[in-house]
C-alpha positions in Angstrom: 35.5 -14.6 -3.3 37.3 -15.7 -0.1 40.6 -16.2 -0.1 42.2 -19.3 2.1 46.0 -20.3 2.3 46.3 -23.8 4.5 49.3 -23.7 6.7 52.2 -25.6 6.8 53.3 -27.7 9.8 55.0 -25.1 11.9 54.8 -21.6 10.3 52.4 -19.1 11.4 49.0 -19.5 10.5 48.2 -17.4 7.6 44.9 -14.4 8.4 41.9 -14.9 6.3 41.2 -12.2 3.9 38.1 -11.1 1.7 38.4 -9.6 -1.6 38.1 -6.1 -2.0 34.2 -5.5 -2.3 33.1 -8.7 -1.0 30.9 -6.8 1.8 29.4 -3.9 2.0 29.7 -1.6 4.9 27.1 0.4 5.9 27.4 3.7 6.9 24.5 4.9 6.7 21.2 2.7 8.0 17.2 3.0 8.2 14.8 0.9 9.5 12.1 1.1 7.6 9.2 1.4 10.2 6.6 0.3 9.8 7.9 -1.9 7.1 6.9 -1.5 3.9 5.1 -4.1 2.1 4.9 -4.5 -1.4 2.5 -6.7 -3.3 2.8 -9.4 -5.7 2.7 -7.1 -8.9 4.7 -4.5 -7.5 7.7 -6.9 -6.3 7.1 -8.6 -9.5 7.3 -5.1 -11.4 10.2 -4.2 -9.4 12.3 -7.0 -9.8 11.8 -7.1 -14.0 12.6 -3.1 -13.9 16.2 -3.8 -11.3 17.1 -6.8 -14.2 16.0 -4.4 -17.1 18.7 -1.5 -15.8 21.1 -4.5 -14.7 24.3 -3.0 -13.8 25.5 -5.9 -16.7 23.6 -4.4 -18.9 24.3 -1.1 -18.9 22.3 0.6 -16.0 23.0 0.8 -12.1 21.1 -1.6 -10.2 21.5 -5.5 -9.0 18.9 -7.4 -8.2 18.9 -10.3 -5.7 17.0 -12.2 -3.7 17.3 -9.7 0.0 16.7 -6.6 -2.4 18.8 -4.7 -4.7 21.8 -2.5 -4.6 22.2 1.2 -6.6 25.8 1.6 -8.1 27.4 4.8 -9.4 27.1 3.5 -12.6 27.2 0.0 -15.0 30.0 -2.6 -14.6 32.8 -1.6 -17.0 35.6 -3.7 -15.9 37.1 -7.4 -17.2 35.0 -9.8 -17.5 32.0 -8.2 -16.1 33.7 -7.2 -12.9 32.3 -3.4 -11.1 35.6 -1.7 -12.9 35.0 2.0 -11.8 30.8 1.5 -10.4 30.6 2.3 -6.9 28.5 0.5 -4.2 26.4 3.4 -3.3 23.6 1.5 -0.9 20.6 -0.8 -1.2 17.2 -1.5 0.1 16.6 -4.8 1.7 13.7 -6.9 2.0 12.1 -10.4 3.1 11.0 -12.0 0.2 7.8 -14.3 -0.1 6.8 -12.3 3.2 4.3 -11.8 4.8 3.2 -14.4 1.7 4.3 -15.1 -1.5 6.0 -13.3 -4.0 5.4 -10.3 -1.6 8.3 -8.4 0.0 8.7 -6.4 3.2 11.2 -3.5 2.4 12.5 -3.4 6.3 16.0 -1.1 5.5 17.6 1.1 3.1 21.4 1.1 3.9 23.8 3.2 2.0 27.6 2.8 2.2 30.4 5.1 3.0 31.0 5.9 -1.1 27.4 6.7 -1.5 27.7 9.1 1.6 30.4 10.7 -0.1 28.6 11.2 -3.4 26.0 12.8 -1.5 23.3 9.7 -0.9 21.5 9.0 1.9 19.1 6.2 2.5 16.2 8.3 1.0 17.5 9.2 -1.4 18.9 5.1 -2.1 15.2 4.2 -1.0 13.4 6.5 -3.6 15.7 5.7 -6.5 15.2 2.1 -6.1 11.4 2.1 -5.5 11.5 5.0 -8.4 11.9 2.2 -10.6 8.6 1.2 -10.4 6.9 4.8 -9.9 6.4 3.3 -6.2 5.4 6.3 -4.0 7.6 6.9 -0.6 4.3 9.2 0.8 3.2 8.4 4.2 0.1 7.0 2.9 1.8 4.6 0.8 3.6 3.3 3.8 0.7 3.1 6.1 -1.3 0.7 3.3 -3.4 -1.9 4.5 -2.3 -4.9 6.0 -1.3 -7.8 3.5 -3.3 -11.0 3.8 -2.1 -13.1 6.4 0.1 -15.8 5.7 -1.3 -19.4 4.8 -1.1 -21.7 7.9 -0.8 -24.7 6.3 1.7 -23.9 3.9 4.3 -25.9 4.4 7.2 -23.9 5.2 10.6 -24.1 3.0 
């Protein structure tokens, strides 16, 4: 939610504000290289397991379409808002990429609360691909190319 006051002819032009929580900082970052590429049933798998342990429904994850963010804990405050859950991180991805309904984990980002409650982007990394029993190995990040995207699908 952004917050916007218009000014009045001659007063001094009010600052633009965000509300507290609107962004996450990072403060800690990882590239994931080489990027890691899941496959249609595993994104598919993944993204039913983040909305299963909603952090509306009880658990500590959000689900969205450039990944999903781990929080301390559910949302237990009015009206559905965080309350006392903590951003802790979150991996991101490029959805429908390389094609679709695949997605290319490229960073696992944890913020400056989740460095304080002892995260790091491993640690954010495993627990989100953890849903899904989704090894971290080295082998499982060196997989097989994906098939190459369609040329003649139309983009969009």
């Amino acid at each position: 939610m952004t917050v916007v006051s218009l000014p009045v002819a001659g007063a001094p032009r009010p600052a633009l504000r965000l509300a507290p929580h609107a962004v996450a900082v990072p403060a800690l970052s990882s590239h994931v290289r080489p990027a890691m590429v899941l496959a249609e049933r595993e994104t598919r798998e993944l993204l039913d397991l983040a909305a299963r342990y909603d952090v509306g429904d009880g658990g500590r994850f959000s689900a969205g379409p450039a990944g999903i963010q781990v929080w301390s804990g559910p949302f237990d405050g009015e009206n559905g808002a965080h309350g006392s859950a903590v951003h802790l991180g979150s991996v991101d991805w490029s959805y429908d990429t390389p094609v679709r309904h695949y997605a290319t984990i490229y960073r696992a980002m944890v913020t400056a609360a989740g460095v304080a409650a002892g995260e790091t982007t491993t640690t954010i990394l495993a627990a989100v691909l953890g849903l899904a029993d989704i090894a971290m190995d080295g082998a499982r990040v060196q997989m097989p190319a994906p098939p190459p995207r369609d040329p003649f699908r139309r983009a969009g």
